[in-house]
Backbone as numpy.savetxt, mean C-alpha at the origin, in Angstrom:
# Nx Ny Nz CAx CAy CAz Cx Cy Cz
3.66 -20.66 17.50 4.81 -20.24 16.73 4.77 -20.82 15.31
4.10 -21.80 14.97 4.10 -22.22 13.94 3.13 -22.01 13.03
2.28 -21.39 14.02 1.09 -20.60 12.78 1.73 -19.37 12.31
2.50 -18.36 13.30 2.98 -17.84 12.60 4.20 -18.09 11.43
4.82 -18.65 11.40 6.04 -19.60 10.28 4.75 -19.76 9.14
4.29 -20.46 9.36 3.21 -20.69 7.99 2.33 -19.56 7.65
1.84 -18.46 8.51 1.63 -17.41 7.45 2.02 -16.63 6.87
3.67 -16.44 7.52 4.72 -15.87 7.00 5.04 -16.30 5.68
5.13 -18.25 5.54 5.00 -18.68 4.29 4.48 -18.39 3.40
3.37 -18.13 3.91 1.84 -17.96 2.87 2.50 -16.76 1.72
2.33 -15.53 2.90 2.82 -14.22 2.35 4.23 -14.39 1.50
4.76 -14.95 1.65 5.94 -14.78 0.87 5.68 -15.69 -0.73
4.67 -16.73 -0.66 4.31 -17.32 -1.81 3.30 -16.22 -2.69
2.51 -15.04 -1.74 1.58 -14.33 -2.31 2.07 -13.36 -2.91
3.44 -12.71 -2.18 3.74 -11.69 -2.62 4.79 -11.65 -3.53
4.87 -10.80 -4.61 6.04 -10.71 -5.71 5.85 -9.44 -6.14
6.92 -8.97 -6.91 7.32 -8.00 -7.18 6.14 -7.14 -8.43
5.57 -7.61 -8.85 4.15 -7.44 -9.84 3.21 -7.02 -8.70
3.30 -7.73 -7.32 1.89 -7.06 -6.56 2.54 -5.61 -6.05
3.47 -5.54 -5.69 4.55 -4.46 -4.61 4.17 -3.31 -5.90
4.31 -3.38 -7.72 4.46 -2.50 -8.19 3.05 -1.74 -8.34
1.97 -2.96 -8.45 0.39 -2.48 -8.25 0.01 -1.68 -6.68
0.17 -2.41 -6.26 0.47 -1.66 -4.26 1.12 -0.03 -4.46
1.84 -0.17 -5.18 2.63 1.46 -5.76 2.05 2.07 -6.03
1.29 1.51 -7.52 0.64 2.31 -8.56 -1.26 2.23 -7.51
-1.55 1.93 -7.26 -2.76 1.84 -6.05 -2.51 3.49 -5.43
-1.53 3.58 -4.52 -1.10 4.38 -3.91 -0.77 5.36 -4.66
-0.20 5.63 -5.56 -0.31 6.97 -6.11 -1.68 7.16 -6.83
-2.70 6.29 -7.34 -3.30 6.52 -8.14 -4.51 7.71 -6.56
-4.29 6.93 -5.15 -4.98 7.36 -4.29 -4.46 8.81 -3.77
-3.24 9.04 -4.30 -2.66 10.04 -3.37 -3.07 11.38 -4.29
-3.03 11.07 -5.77 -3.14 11.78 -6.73 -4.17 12.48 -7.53
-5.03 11.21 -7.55 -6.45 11.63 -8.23 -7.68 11.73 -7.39
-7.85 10.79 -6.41 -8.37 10.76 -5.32 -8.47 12.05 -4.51
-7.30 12.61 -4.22 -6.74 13.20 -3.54 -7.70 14.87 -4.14
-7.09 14.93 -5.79 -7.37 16.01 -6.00 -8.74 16.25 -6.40
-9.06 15.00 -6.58 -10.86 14.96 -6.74 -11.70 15.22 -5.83
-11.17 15.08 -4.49 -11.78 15.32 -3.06 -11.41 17.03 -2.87
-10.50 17.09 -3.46 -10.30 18.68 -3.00 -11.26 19.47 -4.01
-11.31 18.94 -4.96 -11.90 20.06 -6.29 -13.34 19.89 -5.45
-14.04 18.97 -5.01 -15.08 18.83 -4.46 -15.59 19.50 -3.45
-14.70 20.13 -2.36 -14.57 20.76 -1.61 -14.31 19.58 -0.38
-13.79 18.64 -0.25 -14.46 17.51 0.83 -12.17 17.81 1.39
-12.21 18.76 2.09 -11.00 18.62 2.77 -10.39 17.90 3.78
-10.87 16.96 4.43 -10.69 16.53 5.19 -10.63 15.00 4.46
-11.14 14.33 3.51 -11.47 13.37 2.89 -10.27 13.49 1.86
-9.81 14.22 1.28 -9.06 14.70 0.56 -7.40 14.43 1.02
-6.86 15.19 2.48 -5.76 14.82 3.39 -6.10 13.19 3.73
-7.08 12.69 4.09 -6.90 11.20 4.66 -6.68 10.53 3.26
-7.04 10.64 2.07 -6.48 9.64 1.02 -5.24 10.09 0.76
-4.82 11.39 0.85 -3.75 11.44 0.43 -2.61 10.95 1.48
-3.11 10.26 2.88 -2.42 9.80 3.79 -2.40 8.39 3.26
-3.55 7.87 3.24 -3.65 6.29 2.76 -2.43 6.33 1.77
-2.39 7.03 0.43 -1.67 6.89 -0.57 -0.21 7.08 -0.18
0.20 8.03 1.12 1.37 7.71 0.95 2.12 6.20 2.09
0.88 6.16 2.80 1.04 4.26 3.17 0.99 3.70 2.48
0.32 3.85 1.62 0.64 2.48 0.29 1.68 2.41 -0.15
2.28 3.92 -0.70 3.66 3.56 -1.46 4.70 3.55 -0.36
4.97 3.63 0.77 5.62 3.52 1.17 5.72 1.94 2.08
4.99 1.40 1.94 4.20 0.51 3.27 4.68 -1.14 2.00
4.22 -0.64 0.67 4.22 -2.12 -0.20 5.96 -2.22 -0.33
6.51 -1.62 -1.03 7.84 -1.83 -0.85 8.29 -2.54 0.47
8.04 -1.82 2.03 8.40 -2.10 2.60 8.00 -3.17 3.44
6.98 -3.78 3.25 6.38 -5.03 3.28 7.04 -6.31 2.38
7.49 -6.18 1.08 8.30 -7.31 0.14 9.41 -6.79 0.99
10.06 -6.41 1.25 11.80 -6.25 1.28 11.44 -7.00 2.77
10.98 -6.29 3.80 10.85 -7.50 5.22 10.35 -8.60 5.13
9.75 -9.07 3.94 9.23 -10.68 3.41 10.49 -11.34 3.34
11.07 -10.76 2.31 12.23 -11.08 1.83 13.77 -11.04 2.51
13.69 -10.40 3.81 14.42 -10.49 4.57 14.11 -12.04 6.00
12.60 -11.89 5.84 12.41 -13.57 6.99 12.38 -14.72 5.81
């Protein structure tokens, strides 16, 4: 139990609001360009999975600081 308490620590010393907005901008940059670069390519299937990654990112970093910030 106390390893977890201390990596919970960890994360909450790692994470701030500067990484959550890069974690954002990550995620759209994957959902967007990635996304449409795989399609112009013809690679469709490669194309839907980044644009899945990308919307875990933006949805996933937010919601990763706010449950930091809630323990």
């Amino acid at each position: 139990m106390d390893l977890i308490k201390s990596v919970i620590n960890e994360f909450k010393e790692i994470c701030s609001l500067y990484m959550v907005f890069l974690i954002v901008f990550i995620g759209l940059f994957t959902y967007f360009v990635d996304g449409m670069h795989l399609r112009a390519k013809g690679n469709m299937k490669e194309s839907n999975l980044a644009k899945i990654i990308g919307i875990i990112y933006i949805i996933g970093g937010p919601l990763f600081y706010s449950l930091l910030k809630i323990l």
